[in-house]
C-alpha positions in Angstrom: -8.6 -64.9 58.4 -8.3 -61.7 60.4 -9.4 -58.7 58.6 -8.3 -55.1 60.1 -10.5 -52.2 60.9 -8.6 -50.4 58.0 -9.4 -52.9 55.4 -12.8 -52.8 56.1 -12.9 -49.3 56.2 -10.7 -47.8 53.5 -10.2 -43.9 52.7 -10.6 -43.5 48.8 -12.2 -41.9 46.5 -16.1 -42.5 44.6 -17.6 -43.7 42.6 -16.6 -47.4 43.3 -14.7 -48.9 45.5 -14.6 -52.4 42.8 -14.8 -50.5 40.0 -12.7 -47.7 40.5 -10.6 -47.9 44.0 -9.6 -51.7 43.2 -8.6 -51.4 39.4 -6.6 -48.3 40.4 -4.5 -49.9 42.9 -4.6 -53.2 40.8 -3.0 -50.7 38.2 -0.7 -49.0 40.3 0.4 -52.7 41.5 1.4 -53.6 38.2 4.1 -50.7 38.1 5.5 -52.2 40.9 6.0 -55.5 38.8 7.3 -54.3 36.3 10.2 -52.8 38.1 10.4 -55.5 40.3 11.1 -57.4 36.6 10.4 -60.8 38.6 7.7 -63.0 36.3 9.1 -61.1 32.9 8.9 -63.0 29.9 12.4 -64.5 29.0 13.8 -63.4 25.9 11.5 -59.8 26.3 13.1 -56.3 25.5 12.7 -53.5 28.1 8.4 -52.5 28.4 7.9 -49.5 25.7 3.9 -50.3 25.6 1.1 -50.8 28.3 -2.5 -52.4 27.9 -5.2 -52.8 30.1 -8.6 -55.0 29.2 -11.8 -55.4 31.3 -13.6 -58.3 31.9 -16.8 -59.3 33.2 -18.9 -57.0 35.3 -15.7 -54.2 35.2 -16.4 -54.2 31.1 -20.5 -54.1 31.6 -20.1 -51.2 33.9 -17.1 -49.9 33.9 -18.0 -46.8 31.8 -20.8 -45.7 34.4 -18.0 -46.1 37.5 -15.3 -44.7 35.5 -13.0 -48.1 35.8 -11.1 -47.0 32.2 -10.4 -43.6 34.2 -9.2 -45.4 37.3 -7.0 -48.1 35.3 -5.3 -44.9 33.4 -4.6 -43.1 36.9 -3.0 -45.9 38.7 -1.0 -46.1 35.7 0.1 -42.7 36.4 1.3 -44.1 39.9 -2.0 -42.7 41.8 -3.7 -44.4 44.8 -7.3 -43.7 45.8 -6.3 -42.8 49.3 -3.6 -40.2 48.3 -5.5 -38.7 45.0 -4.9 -35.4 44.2 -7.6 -34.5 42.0 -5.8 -31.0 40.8 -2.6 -33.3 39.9 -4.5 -36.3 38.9 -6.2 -33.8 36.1 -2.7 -32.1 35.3 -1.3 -35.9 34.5 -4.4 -37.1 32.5 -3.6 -33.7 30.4 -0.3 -34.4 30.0 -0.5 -38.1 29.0 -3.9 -37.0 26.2 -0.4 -34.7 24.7 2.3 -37.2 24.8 0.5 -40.9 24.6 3.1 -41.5 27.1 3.3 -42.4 30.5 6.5 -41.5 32.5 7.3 -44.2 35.3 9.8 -44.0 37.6 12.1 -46.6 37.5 10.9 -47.2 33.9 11.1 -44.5 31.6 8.1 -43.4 29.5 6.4 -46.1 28.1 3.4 -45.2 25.3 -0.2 -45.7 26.6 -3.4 -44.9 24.3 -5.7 -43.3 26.9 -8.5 -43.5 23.8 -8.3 -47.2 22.9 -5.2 -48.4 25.6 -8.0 -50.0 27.9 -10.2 -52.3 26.4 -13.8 -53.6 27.5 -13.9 -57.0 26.6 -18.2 -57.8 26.9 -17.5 -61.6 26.6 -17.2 -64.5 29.7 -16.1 -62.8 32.4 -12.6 -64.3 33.8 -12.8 -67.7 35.7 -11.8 -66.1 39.5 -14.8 -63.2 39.8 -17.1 -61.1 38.1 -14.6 -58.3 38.6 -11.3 -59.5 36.6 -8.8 -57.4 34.3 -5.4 -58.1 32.9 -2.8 -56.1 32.4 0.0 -56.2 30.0 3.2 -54.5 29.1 5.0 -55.3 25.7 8.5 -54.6 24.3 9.3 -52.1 22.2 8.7 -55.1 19.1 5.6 -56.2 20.2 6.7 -58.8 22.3 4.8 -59.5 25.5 6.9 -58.3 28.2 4.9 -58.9 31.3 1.1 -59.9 32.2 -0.7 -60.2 35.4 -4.2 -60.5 35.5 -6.1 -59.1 38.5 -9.4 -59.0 40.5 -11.3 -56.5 41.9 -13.5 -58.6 44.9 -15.2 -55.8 46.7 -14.1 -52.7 49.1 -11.3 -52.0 47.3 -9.9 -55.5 47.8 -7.3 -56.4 44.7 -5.8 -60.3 44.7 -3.8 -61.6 41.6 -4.7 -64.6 40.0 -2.4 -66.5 42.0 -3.4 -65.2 45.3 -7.0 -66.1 44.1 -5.8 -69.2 44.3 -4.2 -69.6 47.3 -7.4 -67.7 49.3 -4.1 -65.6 50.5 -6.0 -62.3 51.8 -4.0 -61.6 55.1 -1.1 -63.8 57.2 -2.2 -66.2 59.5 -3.4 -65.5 62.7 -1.6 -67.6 64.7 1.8 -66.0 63.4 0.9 -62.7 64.7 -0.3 -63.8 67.9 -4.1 -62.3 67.4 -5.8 -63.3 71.2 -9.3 -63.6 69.4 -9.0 -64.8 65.6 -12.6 -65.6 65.1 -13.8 -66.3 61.8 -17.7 -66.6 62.2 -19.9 -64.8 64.6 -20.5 -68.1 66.9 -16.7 -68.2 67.3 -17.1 -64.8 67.9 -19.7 -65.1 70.5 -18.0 -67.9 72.6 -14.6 -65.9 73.0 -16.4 -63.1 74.2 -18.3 -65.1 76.7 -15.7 -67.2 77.9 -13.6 -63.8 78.0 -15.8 -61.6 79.0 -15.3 -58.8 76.5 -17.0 -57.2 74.3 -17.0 -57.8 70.7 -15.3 -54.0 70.6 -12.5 -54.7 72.9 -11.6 -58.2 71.4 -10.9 -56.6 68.3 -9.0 -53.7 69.8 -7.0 -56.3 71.5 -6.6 -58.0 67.7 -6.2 -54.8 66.1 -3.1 -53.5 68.8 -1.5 -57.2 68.8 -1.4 -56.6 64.8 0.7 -53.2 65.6 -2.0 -50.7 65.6 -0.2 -48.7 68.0 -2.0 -45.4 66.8 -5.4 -47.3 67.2 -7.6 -44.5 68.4 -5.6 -42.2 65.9 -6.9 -44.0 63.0 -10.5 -44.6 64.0 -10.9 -40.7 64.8 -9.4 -40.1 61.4 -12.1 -42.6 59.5 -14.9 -41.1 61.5 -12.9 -37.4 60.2 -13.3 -38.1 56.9 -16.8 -40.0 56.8 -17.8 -37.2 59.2 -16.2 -34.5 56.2 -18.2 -36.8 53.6 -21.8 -35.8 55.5 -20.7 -32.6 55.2 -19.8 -31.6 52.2 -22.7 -33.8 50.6 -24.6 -31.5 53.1 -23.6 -28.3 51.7 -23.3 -29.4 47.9 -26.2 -28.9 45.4 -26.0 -29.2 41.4 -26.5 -32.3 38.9 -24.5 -35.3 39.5 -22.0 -36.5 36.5 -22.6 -39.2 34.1 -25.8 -38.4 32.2 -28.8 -39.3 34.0 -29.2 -35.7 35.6 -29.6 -36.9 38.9 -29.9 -33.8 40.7 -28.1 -33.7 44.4 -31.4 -33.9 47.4 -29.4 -34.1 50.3 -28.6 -30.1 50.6 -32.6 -29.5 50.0 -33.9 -31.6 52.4 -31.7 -30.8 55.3 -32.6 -27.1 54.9 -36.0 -28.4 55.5 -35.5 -30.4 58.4 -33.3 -27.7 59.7 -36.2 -25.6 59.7 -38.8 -27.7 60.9 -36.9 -28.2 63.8 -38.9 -27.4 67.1 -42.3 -27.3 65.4 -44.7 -29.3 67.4 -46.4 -29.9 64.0 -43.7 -32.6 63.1 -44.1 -35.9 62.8 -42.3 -38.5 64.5 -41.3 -40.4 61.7 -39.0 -37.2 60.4 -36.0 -39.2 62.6 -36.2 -41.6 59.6 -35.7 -38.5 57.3 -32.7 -37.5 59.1 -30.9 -40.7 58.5 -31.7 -41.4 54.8 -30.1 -37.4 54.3 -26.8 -38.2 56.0 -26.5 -41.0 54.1 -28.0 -39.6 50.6 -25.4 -36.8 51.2 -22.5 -39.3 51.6 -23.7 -40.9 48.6 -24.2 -38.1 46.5 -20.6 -37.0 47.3 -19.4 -40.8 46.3 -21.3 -40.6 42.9 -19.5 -37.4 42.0 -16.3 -39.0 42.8 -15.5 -37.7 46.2 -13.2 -38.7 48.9 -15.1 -41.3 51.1 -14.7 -44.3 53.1 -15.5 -47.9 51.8 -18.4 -49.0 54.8 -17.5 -51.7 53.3 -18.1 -50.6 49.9 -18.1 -47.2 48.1 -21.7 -48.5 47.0 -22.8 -48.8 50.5 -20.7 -46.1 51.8 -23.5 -44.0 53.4 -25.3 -46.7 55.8 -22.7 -46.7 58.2 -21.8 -43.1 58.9 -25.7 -42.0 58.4 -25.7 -44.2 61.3 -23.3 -42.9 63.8 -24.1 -39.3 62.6 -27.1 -40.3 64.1 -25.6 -41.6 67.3 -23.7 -38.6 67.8 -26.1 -35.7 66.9 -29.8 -37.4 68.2 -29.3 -40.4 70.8 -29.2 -39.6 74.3 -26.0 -40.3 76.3 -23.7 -40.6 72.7 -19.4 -40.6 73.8 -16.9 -40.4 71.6 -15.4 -43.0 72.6 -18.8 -44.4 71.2 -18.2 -44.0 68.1 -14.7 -45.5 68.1 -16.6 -48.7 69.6 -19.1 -48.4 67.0 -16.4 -48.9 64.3 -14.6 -51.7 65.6 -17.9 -53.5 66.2 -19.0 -52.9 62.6 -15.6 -53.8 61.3 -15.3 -57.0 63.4 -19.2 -58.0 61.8 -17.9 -56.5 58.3 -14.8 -59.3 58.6 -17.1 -61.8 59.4 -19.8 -61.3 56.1 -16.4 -60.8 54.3 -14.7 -64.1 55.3 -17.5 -66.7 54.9 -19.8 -64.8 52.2 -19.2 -61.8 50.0 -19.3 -57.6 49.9 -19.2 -57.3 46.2 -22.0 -56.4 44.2 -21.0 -58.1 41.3 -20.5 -61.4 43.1 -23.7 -62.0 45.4 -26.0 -58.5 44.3 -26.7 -55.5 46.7 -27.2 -58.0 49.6 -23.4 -58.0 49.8 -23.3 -54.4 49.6 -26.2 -52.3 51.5 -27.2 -55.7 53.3 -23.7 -56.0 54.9 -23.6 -52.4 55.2 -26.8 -52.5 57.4 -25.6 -55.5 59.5 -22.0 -53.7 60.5 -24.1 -50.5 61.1 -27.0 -52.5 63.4 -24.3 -54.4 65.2 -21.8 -50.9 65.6 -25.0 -48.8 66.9 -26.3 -51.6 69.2 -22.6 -51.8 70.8 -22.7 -48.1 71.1 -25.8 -48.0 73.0 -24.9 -50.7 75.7 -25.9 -53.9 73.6 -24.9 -57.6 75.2 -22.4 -58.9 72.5 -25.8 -61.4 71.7 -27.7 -58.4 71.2 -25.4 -57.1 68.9 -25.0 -60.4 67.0 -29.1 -60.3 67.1 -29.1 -56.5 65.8 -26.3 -57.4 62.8 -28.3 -60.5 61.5 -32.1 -58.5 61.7 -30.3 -56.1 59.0 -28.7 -58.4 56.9 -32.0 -61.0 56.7 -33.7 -58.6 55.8 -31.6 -57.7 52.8 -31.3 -61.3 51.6 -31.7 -61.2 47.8 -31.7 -57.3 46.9 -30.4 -57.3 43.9 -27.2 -55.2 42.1 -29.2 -52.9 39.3 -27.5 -49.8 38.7 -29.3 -47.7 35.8 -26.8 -47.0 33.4 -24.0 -48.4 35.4 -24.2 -45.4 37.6 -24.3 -45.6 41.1 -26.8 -43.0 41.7 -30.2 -45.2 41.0 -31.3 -46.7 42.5 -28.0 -46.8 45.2 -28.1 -43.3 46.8 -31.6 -43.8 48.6 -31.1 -47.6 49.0 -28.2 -46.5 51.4 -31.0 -43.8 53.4 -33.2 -47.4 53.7 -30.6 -49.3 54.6 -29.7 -46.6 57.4 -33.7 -46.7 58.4 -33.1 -50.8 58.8 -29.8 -50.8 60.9 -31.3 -48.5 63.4 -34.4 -50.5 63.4 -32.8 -53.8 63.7 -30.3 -52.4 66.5 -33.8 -51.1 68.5 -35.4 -54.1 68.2 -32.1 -56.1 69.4 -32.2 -54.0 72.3 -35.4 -54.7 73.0 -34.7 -58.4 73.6 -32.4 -60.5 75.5 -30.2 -61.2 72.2 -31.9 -65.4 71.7 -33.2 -65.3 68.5 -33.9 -68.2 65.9 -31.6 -67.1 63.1 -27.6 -67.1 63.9 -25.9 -64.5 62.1 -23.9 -67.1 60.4 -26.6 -68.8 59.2 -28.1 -65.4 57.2 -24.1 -64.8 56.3 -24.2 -68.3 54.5 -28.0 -67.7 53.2 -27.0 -64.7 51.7 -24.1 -66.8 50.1 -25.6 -69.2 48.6 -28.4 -66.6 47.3 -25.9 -64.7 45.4 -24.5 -67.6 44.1 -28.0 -68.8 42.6 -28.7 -65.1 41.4 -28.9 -64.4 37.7 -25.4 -62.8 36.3 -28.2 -59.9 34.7 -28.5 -58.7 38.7 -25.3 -58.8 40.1 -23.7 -55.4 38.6 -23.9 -55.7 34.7 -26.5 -53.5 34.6 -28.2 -56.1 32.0 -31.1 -56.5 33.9 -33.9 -54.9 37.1 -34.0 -51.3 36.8 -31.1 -50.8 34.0 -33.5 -52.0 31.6 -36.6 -51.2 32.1 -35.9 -47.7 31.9 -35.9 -46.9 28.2 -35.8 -43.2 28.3 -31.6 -44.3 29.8 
């Protein structure tokens, strides 16, 4: 199932692309079927009322990453990648003074924002960790129209009936993709019977999909993550939601600033370097920033940390680089995607920073002149040795212990891409084989360590 460069890597906003980017599109969805007025109950009067209620790891978390404030502003029409924060406040003013939400197409219909989305702390919903439903009655009571939604990771949204159905993207074979592989030894034969590199199979898959401003778009995800390191850079202060996490990033990269030159410096201050960049991407997600899923909101830092790192402290970096760079990390990214999971909730932080490290390993290792074995090497290094990290976020925050799990994670891609490098790209472990390890891991993991916040570090700090 071919997955694009821009699914994998989506603009939006922090702190969560599951718990925040995906109920807010799931939310703005729903406006869309309700005028479409398709699946309506028969019988129903015109909507007058909306409800939203959380299930499942969206309820046991959802206050930390916001999800109630995300439901409410894709009520209001919003979409991560197009937020207006100024506006977005404006409307949430508005709708506190009226209880009422005025939809196009619709007419105002009353919405609660107090009590008008639930958190339902019971079973979680039968399709994912990350369900909600979402209902709109008649001016009687009635039920006018329900859909029930899931959130599965990097600002993916499915209905319950594409759960179903597996239905993600078309078919391959109906667009005419030249390289639709779904696992990394697929992957690995077409480039070798080809003779391209992972890179240029999937711009060859992205441009036969209609990406006909490729380049465009990669330079604008590398804008924005680039912007992201920046302002998380520059920024300083105490991070929102209670723990009083105070922003590092700016601190440190004074520092490093300064000890630049000084023959006194250690060698291991490169390792400094990437854990900032990515710390500073993460600090900007936590305070509900624009960033770019890599391929979570969660793991957002790992992968620009990383080519930040190309660009500004490897010799011989390009541009045209760092556009390879994506689409490598994006084609590895599908991959984990397809046959395993990116969702915290599902398989723990193993889906998150692990696959985060793997895209990032594989993106630098194609940047730097890696075989397309050496990159398949580099990607499953990072990912083994992720297997079984677990989802813990105190308070339901992701700030601890996420923020420097994404500097480590950066400090393991590089690592794993060096050591690729370093061999001829035969190794004992395929990448699929870690992809499906990691799978079955998260599906053995206990429910308390896979985003709930009901067990690891979420509980066994009191003074929280």
């Amino acid at each position: 199932m071919f997955l694009s460069v821009f699914d994998i890597f989506k603009i939006g906003v922090g702190p969560s692309s599951s718990h925040t980017m995906g109920p807010m599109l799931a939310a703005a969805r729903f406006l869309d079927a309700l005028r479409d007025g398709a699946d309506r109950v028969p019988g129903s009067g015109p909507a007058a009322r909306l409800e939203a209620v959380l299930h499942g790891s969206l309820a046991f978390t959802g206050k930390g990453h916001a999800t109630d404030r995300a439901v409410i502003l894709g009520l209001l029409g919003f979409v991560p990648d197009t937020l207006d924060p100024e506006e977005a406040e404006r409307r949430l003013g508005l709708l506190r003074e009226t209880g009422a939400i005025d939809v196009p197409g619709l007419g105002p219909l009353a919405f609660d924002p107090e009590k008008g989305v639930v958190f339902d702390y019971g079973p979680p919903l039968p399709g994912h960790a990350n369900g909600m439903v979402l209902r709109a009655f008649d001016a009687a009571g009635n039920l006018h129209l329900a859909e029930t939604y899931y959130s599965i990771g990097g600002g993916f949204v499915l209905t319950e009936r594409q759960m179903r159905t597996e239905t993600l993207k078309g078919d391959d074979a109906e667009i005419g993709r030249p390289y639709p592989f779904a696992s990394a030894a697929e992957m690995l034969a077409m480039g070798e019977s080809s003779g391209l590199s992972i890179a240029a199979m999937k711009r060859a898959n992205e441009s036969a999909g209609g990406h006909a401003t490729l380049n465009a778009g990669l330079d604008r995800l590398w804008g924005v993550m680039n912007s992201c390191v920046d302002r998380g850079l520059a920024a300083d202060g105490i991070l929102p939601g209670g723990l009083k996490v105070r922003r590092r990033a700016r601190a440190i990269h004074e520092a490093l600033l300064a000890e630049r030159g000084n023959n006194l410096s250690q060698p291991h201050t490169v390792n400094d370097w990437l854990s900032v960049y990515a710390m500073a991407v993460n600090e900007e997600n936590a305070a509900g920033g624009q960033v770019v899923t890599a391929p979570t909101n969660g793991a957002a830092g790992v992968v620009p940390a990383v080519i930040r790192y190309y660009r500004d402290h490897c010799v011989g970096a390009t541009h045209q680089g760092i556009r390879d760079f994506l689409l490598t990390a994006a084609a590895v990214g599908g991959i984990i995607k397809t046959n395993a999971s990116i969702s915290g909730a599902e398989v723990g932080c193993q889906g998150e920073v692990g696959s985060a490290a793997a895209m990032a390993a594989a993106g630098l290792c194609a940047a730097l002149g890696g075989t397309n074995a050496q990159i398949e090497n580099a990607a499953e290094i990072a990912l083994e040795h992720h297997l079984g990290m677990t989802c813990d976020p105190v308070k339901g925050l992701v700030q601890v212990p996420c923020i420097e799990r994404n500097g480590l994670g950066a400090i393991k891609a590089v690592a794993a891409a060096s050591l690729a490098l370093r061999g001829d790209g035969s190794h004992v472990v395929p990448l699929d084989a870690c992809v499906e390890t990691m799978r079955q891991t998260g599906r053995d993991m206990s429910v308390k360590y896979k985003e709930t916040s009901t067990g690891g570090l979420a509980v066994n700090l009191p003074e929280c």
